[in-house]
C-alpha positions as CSV (number, residue, x, y, z in Angstrom):
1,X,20.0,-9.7,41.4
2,X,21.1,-12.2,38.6
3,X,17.7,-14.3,37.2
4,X,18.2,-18.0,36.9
5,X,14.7,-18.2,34.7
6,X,15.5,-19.5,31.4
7,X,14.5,-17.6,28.9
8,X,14.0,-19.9,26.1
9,X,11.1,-19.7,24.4
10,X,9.0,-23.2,22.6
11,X,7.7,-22.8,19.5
12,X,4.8,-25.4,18.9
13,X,3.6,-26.2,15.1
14,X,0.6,-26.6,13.6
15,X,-0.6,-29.7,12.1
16,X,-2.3,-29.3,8.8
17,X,-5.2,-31.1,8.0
18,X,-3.7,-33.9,5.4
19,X,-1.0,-35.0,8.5
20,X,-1.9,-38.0,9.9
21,X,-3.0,-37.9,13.5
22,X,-1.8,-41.4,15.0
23,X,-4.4,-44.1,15.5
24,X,-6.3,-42.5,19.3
25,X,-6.6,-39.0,18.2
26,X,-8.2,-39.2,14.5
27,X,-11.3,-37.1,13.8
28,X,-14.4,-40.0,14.6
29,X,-17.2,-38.9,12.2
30,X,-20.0,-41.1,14.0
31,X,-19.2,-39.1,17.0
32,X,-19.2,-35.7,15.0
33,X,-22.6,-37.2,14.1
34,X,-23.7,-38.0,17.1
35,X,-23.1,-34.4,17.5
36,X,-25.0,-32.8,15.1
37,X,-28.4,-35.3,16.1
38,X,-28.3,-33.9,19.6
39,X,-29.1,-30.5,18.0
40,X,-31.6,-30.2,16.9
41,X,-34.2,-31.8,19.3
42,X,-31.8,-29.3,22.0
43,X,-34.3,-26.8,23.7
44,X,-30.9,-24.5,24.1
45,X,-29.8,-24.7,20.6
46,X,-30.7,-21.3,18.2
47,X,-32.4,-22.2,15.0
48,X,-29.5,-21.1,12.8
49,X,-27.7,-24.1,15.0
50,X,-30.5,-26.4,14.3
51,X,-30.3,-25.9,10.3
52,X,-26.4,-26.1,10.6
53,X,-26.6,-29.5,12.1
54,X,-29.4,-30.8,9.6
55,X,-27.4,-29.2,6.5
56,X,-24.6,-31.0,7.7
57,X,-26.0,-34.5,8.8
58,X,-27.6,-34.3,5.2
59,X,-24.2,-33.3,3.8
60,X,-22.6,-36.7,5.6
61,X,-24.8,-38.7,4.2
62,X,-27.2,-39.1,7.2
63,X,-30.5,-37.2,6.4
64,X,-32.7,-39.3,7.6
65,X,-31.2,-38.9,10.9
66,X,-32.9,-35.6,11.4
67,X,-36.2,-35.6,12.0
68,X,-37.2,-34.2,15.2
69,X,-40.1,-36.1,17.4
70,X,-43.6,-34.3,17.6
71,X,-43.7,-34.7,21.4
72,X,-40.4,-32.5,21.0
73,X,-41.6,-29.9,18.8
74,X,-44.5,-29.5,21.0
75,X,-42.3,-29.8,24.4
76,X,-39.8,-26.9,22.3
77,X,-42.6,-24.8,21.6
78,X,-44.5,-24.9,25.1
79,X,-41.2,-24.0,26.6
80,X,-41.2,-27.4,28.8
81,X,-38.3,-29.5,29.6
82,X,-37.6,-33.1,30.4
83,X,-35.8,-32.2,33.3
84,X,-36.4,-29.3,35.8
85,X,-34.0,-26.7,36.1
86,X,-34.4,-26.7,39.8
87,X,-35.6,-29.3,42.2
88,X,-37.3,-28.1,45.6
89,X,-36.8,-30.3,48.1
């Protein structure tokens, strides 16, 4: 039997990082941010995670914009979340 499949292959490039990405799709650092705040108050998040995300909030310029709540630390450390994991009806 003769194949009609084409067997062309596409060869996709790789942007480097000094290309410019077009106005939607450019790197938003509030939400990268926004990112690394979530962490650290994150129950599921390992502690070499939490000190990534306060190095680098610190490193952006935002190191206030770490500190974790005492009614989280306690929650963290009691094992009790905000949210069940399973409701019983």
């Amino acid at each position: 039997m003769i194949s009609t499949r084409s067997r062309h292959t596409t060869h996709h490039t790789t942007r480097t990082s000094r290309e410019r990405r077009g106005l939607f799709h450019r790197k938003n650092p509030n939400r990268r941010a926004a990112g690394y705040k979530a962490a650290p108050p994150n129950p599921n998040t390992t502690h070499e995670g939490r000190k990534h995300a306060k190095r680098e909030l610190k490193r952006m310029g935002r190191g206030s914009e770490t500190h974790v709540s005492l009614g989280t630390r306690i929650k963290r450390a009691l094992g009790i979340r905000s949210t069940p994991r399973r409701r019983r009806y």
